[in-house]
LOTOR-5713 format. One record per residue (C-alpha): residue number from 1; x, z, y negated. Coordinates in Angstrom, 2 decimals. Layout:
+-----+---------+---------+---------+
!   i !       u !       w !       v !
+-----+---------+---------+---------+
! NUM !       X !       Z !       Y !
...
+-----+---------+---------+---------+
***
This chain:
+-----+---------+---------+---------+
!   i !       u !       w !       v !
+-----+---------+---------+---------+
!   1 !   -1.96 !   23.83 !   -5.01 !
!   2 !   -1.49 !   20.06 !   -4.44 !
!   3 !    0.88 !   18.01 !   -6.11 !
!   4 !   -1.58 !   14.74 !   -6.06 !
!   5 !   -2.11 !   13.34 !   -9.19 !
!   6 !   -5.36 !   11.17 !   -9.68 !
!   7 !   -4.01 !    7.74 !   -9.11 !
!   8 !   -4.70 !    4.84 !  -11.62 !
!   9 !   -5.07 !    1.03 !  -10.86 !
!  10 !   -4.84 !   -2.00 !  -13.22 !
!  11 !   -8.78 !   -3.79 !  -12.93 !
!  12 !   -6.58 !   -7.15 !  -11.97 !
!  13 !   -6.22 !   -5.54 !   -8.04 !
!  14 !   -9.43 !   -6.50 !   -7.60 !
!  15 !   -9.89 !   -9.86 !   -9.49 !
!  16 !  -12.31 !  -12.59 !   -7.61 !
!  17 !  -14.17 !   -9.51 !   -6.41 !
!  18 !  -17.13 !  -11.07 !   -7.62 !
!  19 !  -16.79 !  -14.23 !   -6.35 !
!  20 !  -15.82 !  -12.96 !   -2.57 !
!  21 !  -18.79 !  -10.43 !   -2.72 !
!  22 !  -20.99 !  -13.18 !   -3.48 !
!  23 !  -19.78 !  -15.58 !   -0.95 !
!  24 !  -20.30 !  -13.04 !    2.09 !
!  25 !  -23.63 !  -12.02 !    0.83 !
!  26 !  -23.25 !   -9.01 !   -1.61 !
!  27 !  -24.29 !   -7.80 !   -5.05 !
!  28 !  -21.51 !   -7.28 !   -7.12 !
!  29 !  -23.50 !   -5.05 !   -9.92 !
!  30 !  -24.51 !   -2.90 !   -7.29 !
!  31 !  -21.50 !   -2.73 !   -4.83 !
!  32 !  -19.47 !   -1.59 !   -8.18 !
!  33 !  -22.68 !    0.86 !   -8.88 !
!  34 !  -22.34 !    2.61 !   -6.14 !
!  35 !  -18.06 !    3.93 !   -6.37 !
!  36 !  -18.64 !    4.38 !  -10.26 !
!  37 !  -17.85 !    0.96 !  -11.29 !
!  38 !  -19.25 !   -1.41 !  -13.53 !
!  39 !  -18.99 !   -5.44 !  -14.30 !
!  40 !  -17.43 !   -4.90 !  -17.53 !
!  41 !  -14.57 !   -2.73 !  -16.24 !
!  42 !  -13.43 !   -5.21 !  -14.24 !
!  43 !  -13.96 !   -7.97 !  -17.01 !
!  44 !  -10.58 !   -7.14 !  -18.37 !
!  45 !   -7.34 !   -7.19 !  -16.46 !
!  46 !   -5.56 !   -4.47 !  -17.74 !
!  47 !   -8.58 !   -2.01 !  -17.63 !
!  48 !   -7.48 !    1.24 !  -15.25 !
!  49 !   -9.61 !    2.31 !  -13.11 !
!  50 !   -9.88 !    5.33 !  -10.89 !
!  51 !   -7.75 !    4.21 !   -7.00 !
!  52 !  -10.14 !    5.69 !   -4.97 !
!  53 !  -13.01 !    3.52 !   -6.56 !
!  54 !  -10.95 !    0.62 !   -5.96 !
!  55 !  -10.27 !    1.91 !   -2.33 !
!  56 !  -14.20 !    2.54 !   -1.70 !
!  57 !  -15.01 !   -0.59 !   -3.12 !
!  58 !  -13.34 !   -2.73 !   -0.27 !
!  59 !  -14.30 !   -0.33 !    2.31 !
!  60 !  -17.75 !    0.09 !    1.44 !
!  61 !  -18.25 !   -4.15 !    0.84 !
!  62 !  -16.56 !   -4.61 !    4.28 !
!  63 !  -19.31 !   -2.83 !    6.06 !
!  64 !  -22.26 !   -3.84 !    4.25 !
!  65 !  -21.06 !   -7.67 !    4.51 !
!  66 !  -20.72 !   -7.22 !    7.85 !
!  67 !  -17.32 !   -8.67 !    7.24 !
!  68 !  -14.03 !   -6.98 !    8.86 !
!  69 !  -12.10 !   -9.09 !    7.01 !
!  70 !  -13.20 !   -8.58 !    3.68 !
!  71 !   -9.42 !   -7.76 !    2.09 !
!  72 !   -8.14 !  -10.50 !    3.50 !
!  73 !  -10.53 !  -12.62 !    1.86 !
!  74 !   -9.86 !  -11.18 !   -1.41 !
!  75 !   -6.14 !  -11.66 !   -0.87 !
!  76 !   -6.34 !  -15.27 !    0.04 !
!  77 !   -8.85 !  -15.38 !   -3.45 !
!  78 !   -5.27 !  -14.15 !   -5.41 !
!  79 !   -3.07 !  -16.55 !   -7.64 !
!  80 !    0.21 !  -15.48 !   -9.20 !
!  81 !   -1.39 !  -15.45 !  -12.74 !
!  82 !   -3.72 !  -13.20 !  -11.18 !
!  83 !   -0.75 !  -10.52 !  -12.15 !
!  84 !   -1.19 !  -10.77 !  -15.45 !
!  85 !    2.28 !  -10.36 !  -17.78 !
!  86 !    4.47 !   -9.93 !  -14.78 !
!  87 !    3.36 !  -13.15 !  -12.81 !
!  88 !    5.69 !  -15.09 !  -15.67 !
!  89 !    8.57 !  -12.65 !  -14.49 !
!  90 !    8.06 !  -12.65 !  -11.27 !
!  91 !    7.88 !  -16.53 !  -10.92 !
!  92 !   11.22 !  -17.13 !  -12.52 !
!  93 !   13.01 !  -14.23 !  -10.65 !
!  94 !   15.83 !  -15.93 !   -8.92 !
!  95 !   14.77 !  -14.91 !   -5.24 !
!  96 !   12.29 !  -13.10 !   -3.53 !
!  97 !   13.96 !  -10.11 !   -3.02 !
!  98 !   14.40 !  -10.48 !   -7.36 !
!  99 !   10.74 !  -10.58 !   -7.38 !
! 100 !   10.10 !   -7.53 !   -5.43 !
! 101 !   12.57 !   -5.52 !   -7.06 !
! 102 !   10.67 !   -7.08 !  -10.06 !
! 103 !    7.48 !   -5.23 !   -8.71 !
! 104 !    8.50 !   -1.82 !   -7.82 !
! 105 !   10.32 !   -1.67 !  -11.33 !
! 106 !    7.13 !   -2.64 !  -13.03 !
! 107 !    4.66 !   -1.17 !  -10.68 !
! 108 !    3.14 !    1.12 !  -13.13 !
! 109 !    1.56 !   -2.18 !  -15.18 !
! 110 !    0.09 !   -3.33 !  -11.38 !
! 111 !   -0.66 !   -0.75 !   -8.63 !
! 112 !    0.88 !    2.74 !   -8.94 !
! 113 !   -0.48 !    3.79 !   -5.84 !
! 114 !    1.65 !    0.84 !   -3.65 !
! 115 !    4.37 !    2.05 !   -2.13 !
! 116 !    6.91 !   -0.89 !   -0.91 !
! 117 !   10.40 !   -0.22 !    0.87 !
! 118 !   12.71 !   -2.97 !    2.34 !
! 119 !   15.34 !   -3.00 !    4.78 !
! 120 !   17.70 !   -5.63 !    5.83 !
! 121 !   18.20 !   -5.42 !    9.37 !
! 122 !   20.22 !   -8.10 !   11.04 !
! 123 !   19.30 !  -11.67 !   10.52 !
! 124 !   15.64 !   -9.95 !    9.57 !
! 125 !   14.21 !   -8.05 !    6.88 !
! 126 !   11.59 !   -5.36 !    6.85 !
! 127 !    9.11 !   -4.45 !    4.47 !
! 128 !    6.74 !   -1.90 !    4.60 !
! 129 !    4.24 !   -1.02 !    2.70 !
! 130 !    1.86 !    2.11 !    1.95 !
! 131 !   -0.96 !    3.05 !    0.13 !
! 132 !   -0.82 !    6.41 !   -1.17 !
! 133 !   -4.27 !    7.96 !   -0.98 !
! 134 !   -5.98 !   10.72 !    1.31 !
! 135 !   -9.05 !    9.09 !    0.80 !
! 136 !  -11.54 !    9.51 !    3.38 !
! 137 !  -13.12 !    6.20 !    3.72 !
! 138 !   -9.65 !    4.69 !    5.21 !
! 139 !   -6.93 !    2.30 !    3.12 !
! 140 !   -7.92 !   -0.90 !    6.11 !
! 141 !   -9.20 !   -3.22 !    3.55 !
! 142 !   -6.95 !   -2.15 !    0.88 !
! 143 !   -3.54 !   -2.08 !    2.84 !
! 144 !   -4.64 !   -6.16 !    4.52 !
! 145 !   -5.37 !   -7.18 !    1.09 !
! 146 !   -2.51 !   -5.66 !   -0.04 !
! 147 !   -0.13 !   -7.52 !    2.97 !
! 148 !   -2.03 !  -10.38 !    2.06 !
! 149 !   -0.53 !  -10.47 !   -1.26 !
! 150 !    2.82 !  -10.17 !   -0.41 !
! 151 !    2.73 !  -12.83 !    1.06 !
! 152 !    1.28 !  -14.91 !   -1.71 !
! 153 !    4.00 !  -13.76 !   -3.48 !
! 154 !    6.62 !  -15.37 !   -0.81 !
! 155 !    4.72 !  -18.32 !   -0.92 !
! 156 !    4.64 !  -18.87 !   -4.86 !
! 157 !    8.52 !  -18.67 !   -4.81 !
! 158 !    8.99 !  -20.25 !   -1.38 !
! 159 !    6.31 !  -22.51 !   -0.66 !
! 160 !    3.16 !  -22.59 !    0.48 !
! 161 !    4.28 !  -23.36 !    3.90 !
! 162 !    6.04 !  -20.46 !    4.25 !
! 163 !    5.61 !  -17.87 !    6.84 !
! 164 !    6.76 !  -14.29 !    8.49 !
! 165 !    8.35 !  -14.25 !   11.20 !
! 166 !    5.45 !  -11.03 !   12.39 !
! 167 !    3.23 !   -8.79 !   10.14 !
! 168 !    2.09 !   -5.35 !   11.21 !
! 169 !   -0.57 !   -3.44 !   10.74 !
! 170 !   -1.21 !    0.49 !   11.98 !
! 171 !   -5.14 !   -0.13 !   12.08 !
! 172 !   -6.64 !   -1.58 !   15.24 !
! 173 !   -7.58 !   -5.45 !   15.57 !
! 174 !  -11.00 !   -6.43 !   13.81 !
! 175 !  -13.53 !   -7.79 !   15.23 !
! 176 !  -12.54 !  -11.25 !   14.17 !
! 177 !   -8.49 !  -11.03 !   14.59 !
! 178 !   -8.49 !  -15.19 !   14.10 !
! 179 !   -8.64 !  -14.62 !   10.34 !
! 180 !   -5.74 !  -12.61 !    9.95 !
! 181 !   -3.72 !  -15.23 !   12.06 !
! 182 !   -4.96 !  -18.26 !    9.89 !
! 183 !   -4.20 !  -16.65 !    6.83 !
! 184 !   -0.05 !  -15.17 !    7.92 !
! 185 !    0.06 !  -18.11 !   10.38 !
! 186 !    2.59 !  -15.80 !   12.54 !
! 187 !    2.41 !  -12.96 !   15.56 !
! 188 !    0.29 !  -10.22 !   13.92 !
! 189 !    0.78 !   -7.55 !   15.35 !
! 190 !   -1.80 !   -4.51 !   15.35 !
! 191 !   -1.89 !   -0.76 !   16.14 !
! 192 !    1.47 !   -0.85 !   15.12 !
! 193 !    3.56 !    1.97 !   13.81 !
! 194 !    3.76 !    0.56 !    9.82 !
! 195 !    1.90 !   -1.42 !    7.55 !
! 196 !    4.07 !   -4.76 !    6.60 !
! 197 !    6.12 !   -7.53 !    7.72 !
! 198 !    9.29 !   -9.29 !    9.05 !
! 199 !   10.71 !  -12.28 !    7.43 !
! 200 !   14.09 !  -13.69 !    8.14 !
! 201 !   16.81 !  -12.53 !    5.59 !
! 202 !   17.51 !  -15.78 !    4.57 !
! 203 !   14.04 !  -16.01 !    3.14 !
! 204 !   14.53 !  -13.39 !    0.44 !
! 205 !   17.62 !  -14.54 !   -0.73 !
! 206 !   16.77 !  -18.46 !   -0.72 !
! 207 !   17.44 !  -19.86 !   -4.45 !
! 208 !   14.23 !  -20.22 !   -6.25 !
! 209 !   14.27 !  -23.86 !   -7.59 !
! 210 !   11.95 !  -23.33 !  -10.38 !
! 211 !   13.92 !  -19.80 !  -11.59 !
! 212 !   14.48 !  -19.67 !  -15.43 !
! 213 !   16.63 !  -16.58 !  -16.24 !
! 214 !   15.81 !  -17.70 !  -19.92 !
! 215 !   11.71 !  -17.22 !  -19.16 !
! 216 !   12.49 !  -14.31 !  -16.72 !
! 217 !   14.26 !  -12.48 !  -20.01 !
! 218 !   12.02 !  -13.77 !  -22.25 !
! 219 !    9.01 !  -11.85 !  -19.96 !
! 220 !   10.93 !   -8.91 !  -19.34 !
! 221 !   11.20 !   -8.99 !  -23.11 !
! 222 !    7.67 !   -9.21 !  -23.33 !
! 223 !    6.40 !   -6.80 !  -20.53 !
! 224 !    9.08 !   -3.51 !  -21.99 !
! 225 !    7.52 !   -4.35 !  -25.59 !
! 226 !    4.32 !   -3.06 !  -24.17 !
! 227 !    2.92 !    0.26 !  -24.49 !
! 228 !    4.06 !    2.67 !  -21.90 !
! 229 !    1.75 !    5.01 !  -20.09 !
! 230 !    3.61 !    8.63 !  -18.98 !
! 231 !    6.43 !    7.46 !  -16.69 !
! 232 !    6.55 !    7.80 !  -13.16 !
! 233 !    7.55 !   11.94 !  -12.40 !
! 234 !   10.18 !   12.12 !   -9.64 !
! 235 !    7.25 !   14.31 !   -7.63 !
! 236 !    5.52 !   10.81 !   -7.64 !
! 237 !    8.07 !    8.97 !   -6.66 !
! 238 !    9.26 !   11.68 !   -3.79 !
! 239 !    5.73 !   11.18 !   -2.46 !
! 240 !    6.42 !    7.23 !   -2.27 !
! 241 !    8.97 !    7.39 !   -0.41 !
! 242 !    7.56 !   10.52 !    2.04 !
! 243 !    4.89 !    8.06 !    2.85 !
! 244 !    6.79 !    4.97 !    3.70 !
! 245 !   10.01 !    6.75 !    5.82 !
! 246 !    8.18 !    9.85 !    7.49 !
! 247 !    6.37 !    7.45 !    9.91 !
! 248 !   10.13 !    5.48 !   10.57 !
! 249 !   11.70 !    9.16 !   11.22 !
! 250 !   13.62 !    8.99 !    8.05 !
! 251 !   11.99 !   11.43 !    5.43 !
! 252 !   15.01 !   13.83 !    5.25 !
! 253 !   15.75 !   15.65 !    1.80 !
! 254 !   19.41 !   13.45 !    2.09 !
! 255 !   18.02 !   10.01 !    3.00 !
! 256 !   14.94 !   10.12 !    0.59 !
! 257 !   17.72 !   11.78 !   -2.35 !
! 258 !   20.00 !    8.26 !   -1.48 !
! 259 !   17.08 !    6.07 !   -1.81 !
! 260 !   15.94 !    7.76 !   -5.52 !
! 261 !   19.72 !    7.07 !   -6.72 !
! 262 !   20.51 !   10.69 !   -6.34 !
! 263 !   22.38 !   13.51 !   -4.92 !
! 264 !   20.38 !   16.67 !   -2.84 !
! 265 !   21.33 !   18.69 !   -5.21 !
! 266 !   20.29 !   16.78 !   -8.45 !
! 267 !   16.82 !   15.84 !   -6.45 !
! 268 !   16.22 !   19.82 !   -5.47 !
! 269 !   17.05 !   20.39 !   -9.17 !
! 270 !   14.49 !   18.19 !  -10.88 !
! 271 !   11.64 !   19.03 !   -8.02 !
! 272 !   12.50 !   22.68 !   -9.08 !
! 273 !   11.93 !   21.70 !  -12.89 !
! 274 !    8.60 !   20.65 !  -11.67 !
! 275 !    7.26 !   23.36 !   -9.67 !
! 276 !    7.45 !   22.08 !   -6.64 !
! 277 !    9.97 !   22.00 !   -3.73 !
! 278 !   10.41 !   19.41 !   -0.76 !
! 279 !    8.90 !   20.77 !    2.00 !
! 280 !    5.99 !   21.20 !    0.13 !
! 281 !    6.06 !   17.71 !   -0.79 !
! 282 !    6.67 !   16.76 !    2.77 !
! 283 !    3.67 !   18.84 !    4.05 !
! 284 !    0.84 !   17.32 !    1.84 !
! 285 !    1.65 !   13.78 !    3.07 !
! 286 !    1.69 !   14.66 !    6.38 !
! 287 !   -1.48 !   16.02 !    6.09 !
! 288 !   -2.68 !   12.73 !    4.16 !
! 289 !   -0.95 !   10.55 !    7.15 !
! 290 !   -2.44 !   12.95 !    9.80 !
! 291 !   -5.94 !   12.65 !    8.84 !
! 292 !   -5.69 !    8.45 !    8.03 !
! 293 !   -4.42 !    8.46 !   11.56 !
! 294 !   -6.48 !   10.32 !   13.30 !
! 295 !   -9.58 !    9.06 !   12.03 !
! 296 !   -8.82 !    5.68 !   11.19 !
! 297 !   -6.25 !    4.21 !   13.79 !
! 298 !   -6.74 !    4.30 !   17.73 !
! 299 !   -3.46 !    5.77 !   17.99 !
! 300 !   -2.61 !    8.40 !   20.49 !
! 301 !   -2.22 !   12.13 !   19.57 !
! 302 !    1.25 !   11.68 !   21.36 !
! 303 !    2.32 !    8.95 !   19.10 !
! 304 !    0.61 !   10.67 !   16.09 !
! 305 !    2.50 !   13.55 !   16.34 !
! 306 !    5.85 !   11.19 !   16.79 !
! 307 !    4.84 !    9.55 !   13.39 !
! 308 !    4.43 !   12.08 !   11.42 !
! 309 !    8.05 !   14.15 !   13.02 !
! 310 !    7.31 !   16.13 !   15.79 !
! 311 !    8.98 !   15.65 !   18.83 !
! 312 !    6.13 !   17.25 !   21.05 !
! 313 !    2.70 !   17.39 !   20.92 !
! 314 !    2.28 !   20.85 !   21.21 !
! 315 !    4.32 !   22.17 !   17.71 !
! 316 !    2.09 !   19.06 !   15.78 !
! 317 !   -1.39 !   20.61 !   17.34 !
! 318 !   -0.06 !   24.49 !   16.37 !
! 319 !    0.73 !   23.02 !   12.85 !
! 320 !   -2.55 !   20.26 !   12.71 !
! 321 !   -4.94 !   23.61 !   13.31 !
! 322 !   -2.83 !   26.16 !   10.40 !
! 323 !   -3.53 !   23.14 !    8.31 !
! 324 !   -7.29 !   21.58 !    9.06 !
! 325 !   -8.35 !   24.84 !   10.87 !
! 326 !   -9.19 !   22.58 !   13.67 !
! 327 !   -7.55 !   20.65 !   16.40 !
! 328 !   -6.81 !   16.82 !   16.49 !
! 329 !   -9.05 !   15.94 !   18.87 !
! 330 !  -11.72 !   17.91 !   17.32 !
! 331 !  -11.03 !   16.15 !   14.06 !
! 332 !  -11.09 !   12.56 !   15.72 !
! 333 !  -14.35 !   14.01 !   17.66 !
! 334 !  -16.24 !   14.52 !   13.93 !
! 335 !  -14.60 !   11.19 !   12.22 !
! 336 !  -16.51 !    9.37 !   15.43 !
! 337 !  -20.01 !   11.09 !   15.70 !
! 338 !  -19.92 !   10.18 !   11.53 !
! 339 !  -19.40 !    6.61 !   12.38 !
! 340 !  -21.44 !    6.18 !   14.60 !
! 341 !  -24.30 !    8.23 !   12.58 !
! 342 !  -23.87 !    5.54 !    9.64 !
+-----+---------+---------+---------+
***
């Protein structure tokens, strides 16, 4: 039995919809007609609506708009206040790194489904970040759209001249790769191994000039006086962190324990209390990764297999066929003839 809960988004993802549907040609009443959508849940911020609508929304208003680019183009739509009750935290966090730490802690009130991990590494940091969704239309306009905003976020507290040093993306280049390097203004880098960037560590430590630890408590005030939906389970949050370290090699029980503040034994414990153990965990997002790369990047089964922890390709096709009951190729084979057939 899977351990994938029906994920929930905040209506605010996907504000200026309207206005960047129109502008490349679309119907907004009927694009949101046809993933189960309608005007008026989108009308108010905090409305939640269903991920995978939200997901299909993007995907399906890319195509039909004949636009490759279409989450970029909501992204660069985004403002801060677009964040409702968090932008006045986030914009009076002390750094950037503040502000991100701001995010995951309050993710729940913005995109539960956004996975985000950050490593210093040298002069650099990394940040990665992952959708968590097996659906099968693809996370392309949602993951762009969601780099896109990460970097507005850099740029409220830094500047609006700021820029990466790289971002990465695992899909392949669009048709129109120009966009994406007007709108990062940096080496973007695609077919990559992760979804994300590299800024210089400097950058998320920089003092924030406009910082008011007296609005920032004020807002955190504000935002744990609201009502709480059911807290984040630690199978949720094992899941988060499976999908943003298996593809780096790092999704061990130990490592993934570390990063959720706790020892194997505590983490075995509570995943116990739940029903569920770790490999099990481990095995439904590498199925999830498996199929979104397969079918929607042009990477090689070779490196597939390497992303997702097998050292040959062999022991991933003996385990892809137990799972999908048919081979990789086969399964890239289908995803192809569909595409082509739409």
């Amino acid at each position: 039995m899977s351990t994938r809960k029906a994920l929930q988004i905040r209506a605010a993802s996907l504000s200026h919809y309207d206005e960047v549907a129109k502008r490349l040609g679309l119907t907004p009443s009927l694009m949101l007609r046809k993933v189960g959508l309608t005007p008026r849940m989108l009308a108010s911020p905090t409305q939640l609506i269903p991920l995978e609508s939200g997901l299909a929304l993007l995907e399906i208003s890319a195509k039909e708009s004949g636009c490759s680019t279409f989450g970029l183009h909501m992204a660069e739509a985004r403002v801060l206040s677009d964040f409702g009750p968090v932008s006045l935290l986030l914009s009076h966090q002390g750094s950037v790194r503040m502000a991100l730490q701001m995010i995951t802690q309050y993710r729940h009130l913005l995109n539960e489904s956004l996975g985000m991990h950050i490593e210093d590494m040298g002069k650099t940091t990394l940040i990665t970040e992952e959708i968590m969704s097996d659906y099968a239309g693809g996370t392309q306009q949602s993951t762009d759209m969601a780099i896109g905003v990460l970097v507005l976020i850099f740029r409220a507290i830094l500047g609006e001249h700021w820029r990466p040093q790289a971002v990465h993306f695992t899909h392949a280049a669009n048709s129109d790769a120009q966009v994406h390097r007007r709108v990062f203004g940096c080496p973007v880098h695609f077919n990559s191994d992760f979804n994300g960037l590299v800024c210089l560590k400097a950058d998320m430590d920089k003092p924030n000039a406009r910082a008011d630890a007296g609005m920032a408590s004020y807002a955190q005030s504000f935002l744990e006086s609201m009502p709480q939906r059911q807290g984040s389970s630690v199978v949720h949050d094992v899941r988060r962190s499976v999908y943003l370290l298996l593809p780096m090699g790092r999704a061990s029980v130990e490592q993934i324990a570390s990063g959720l503040g706790m020892n194997v034994r505590t983490l075995q414990r509570r995943l116990d209390e739940s029903g569920v153990s770790f490999s099990q965990l481990l095995n439904e997002v590498r199925c999830e990764l498996a199929q979104r790369y397969i079918t929607h990047t042009p990477h090689s089964m070779g490196r597939v297999a390497e992303q997702l922890g097998y050292s040959n390709l062999s022991s991933f096709t003996r385990w892809f066929s137990a799972q999908f009951e048919c081979s990789p190729s086969q399964m890239r084979e289908r995803s192809l003839a569909q595409s082509r057939s739409v």
